[in-house]
Residue, then its C-alpha position, 0 to 999 in steps of 0.5 A: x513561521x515564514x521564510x521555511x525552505x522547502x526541497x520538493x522531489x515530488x513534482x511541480x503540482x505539488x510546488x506550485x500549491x506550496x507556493x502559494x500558501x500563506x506561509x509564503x515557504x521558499x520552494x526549490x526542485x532538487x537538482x536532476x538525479x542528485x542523490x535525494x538525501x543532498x538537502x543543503x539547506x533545506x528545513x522541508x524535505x519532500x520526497x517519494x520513493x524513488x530509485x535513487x534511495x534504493x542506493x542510499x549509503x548504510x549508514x547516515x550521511x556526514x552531516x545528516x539531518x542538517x536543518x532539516x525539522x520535517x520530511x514527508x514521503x508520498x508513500x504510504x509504506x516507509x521500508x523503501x527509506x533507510x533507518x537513518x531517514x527517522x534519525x532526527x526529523x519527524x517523518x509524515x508519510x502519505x497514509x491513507x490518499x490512495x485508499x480509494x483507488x487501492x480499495x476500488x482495484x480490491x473490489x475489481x479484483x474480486x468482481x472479476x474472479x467471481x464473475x469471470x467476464x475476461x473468460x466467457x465472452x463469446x466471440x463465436x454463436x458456438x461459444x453462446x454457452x450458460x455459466x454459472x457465475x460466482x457471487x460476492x454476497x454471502x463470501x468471506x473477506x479477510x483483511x490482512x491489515x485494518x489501516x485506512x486501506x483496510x478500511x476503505x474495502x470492508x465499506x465498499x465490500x459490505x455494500x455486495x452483503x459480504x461478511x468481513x474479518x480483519x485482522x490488525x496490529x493493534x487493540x480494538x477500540x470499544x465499538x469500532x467498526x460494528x459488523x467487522x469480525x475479528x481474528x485471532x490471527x493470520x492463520x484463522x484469517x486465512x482459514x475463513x477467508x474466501x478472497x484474503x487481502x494483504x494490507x500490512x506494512x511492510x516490518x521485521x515482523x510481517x516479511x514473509x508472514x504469509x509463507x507455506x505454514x500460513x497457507x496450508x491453513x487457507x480456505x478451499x478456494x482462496x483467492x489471495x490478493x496482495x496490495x501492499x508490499x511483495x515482501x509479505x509474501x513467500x512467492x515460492x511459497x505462493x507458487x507451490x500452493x497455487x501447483x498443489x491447489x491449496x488456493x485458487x488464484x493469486x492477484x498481485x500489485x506487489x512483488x518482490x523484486x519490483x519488477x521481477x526477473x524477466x523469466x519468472x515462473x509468476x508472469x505466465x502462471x495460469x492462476x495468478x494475475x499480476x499488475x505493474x504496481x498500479x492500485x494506488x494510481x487515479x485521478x484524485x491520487x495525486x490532488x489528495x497527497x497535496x492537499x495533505x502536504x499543504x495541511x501539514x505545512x499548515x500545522x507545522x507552520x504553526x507547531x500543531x501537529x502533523x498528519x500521519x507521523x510515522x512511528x520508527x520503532x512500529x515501522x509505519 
């Protein structure tokens, strides 16, 4: 299939490599802050989720799909796209090209709860003072989400000898990942965790899954650690364990707004570290959504099918 036209939103690496595939597809950039959904002509979209869907109308366009057949977001979650989004062409997401770093930033995380380097370096002789330090070997990870994100931490996690138990929407297959315990639910999770990562889609059925009745649940001394979406999270909820000491410590990529208001009581609270929506990023990032595109062109360019088809009914 040749002479496909492609609408790229997601920048000039990612066109200059479609640009040279052999299915020879005619590759334009969309016009500066036009509303991304505007595809004319195009059979391809290309897009990420940039602030202008946010503002995206209710209901679908007039005239939308078009000739579009295929679009391929750069995220891995889609609650940043509107319903109408899945109305006709087959959506791909970027599931699992940020697994990597996702996971390296978990394990940061943790290292640096349990090691505690950013709070007893000495400065001074008078600081010159023995710690005892945590460890990870012998803790408990409770993975909140078992996808390719959930996947890359228990492998790096189990290498520092902790034990592991996930919990995922879906059935186990027979013999899938020997060593990883399963839960039951949230709530066991929670209770046998002693570091909880949220690696869940963002659905109807996980908004605020971990909410006060999920965290009266937790584990003394839980560190919660949230990568996927804020909206999983009751940050009220949150901010009221963390005063009452039901857990320990809160790491969070992710909130609810993006960013939050300018006083909220997360940016100075003492337990709780929060980065600017940042695990994702690192160097292969970027070269590794291209070559997924580029292999899905492939495949749609001879009707096989795609990598990483998002389920609208599911969410993701």
């Amino acid at each position: 299939m040749t002479g496909m036209l492609v609408l790229n939103q997601l920048g000039p690496e990612v066109g200059a490599a479609l640009a040279q595939h052999a299915a020879r597809p005619l590759v334009f950039d969309a016009p500066p802050n036009a509303p991304p959904w505007e595809v004319g002509e195009a059979d391809i979209l290309l897009t990420g989720p940039q602030p202008h869907w946010r503002d995206a109308p209710g209901r679908k366009p007039a005239g939308w799909p078009g000739k579009l057949r295929w679009v391929q977001v750069a995220s891995a979650g889609v609650d940043w796209f509107p319903p109408w989004l899945f109305e006709g062409p087959t959506v791909t997401c970027g599931r699992g090209h940020a697994a990597v770093p996702i996971a390296e930033y978990v394990l940061g995380s943790i290292l640096l709860y349990e090691k505690r380097l950013d709070r007893i370096r000495a400065q001074a002789s008078v600081e010159w003072v023995r710690h005892t330090l945590g460890t990870l070997e012998g803790r408990t990870l409770g993975l909140a989400g078992y996808g390719a994100i959930g996947q890359a931490v228990a492998q790096r996690a189990a290498a520092f000898g902790m034990r592991i138990v996930a919990l995922r929407a879906g059935a186990w297959a027979a013999g899938e990942a020997p060593g990883i315990e399963r839960a039951r639910d949230l709530a066991e999770l929670v209770s046998l965790s002693d570091h909880l990562v949220l690696a869940l889609p963002l659905t109807p059925a996980t908004r605020r899954c971990v909410n006060t009745n999920i965290l009266a649940q937790a584990k003394p001394g839980l560190h919660l650690i949230n990568v996927a979406r804020g909206g999983l999270l009751d940050q009220e909820a949150l901010m009221a364990a963390l005063d009452a000491r039901k857990i320990a410590f809160a790491t969070l990529d992710v909130t609810e707004p993006e960013p939050l208001p300018a006083d909220h009581a997360l940016y100075l609270h003492p337990r709780v570290r929060l980065t600017p929506h940042v695990s994702w990023s690192g160097n292969a990032t970027r070269a590794r959504l291209t070559d997924q595109i580029v292999a899905n062109l492939s495949a749609f360019a001879d009707g096989a099918p795609l990598i990483g088809v998002v389920d609208p009914s599911r969410g993701y």
